[in-house]
N, C-alpha and C positions, 0 to 999 in steps of 0.2 A: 567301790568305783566312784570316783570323783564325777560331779556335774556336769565338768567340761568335757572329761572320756565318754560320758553317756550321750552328751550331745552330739559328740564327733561321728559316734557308733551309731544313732538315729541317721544324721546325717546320710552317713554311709550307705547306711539301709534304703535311705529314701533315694538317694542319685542311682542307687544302682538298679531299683527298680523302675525307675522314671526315665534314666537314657541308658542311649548303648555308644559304646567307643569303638574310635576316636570321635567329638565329639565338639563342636562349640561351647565356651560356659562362658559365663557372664558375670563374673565376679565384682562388686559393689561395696565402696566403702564410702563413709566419711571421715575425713580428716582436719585437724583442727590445722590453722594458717600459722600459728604464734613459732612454730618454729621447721625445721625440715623434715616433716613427716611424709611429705608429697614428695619429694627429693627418694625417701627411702623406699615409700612403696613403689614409682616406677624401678627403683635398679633393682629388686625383686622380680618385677616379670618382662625387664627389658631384653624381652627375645625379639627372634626374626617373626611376623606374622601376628605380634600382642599390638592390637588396638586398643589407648589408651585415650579417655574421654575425660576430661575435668569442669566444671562447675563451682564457681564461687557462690556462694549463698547471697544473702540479700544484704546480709551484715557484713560478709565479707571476713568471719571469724571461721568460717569452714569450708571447705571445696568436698565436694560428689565426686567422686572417683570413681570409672566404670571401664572394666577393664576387658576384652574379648578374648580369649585365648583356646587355641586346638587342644584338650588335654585327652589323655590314654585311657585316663580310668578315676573313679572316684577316692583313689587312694592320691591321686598328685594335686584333684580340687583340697583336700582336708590338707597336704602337707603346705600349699599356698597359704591356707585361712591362717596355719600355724605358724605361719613365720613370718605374715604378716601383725599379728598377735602380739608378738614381744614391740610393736612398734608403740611408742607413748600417746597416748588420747585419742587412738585410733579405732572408730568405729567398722566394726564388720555387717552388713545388710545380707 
């Protein structure tokens, strides 16, 4: 088992014991500025009812991405982390 499937699998384990759906979550990233990474994570969760919050850093080389979304279960938070994941110098919180 790969590092990353162990994590997902903790993950999983922990949301599901910690909340019940449907549910608010709070999903958090950092993103670097240098090119459209912020562009890509909102059209990932640009749904009807996703609250999307941004944050330039001090430097102004990263923004805080914090994003509210209703989801069903802890299988659609892990498949968001994951597809957010392939995005380049993208931090997950």
């Amino acid at each position: 088992m790969s590092k990353q499937s162990e994590f997902y699998d903790k993950l999983k384990e922990s949301l599901d014991n910690s909340s019940t759906y449907p549910s608010k979550y709070l999903f958090k990233f950092i993103v670097p500025t240098t090119k459209n990474q912020l562009k890509e994570v909102k059209d990932i969760f640009d749904l009807p009812g996703v609250v999307i919050n941004t944050k330039a850093s001090k430097t102004n080389k990263y923004i805080s991405v914090s994003i509210t979304k209703v989801v069903k279960s802890s299988d659609e938070i892990i498949a968001k982390y994951k597809e957010v994941a392939g995005i380049e110098g993208i931090i997950s919180l």
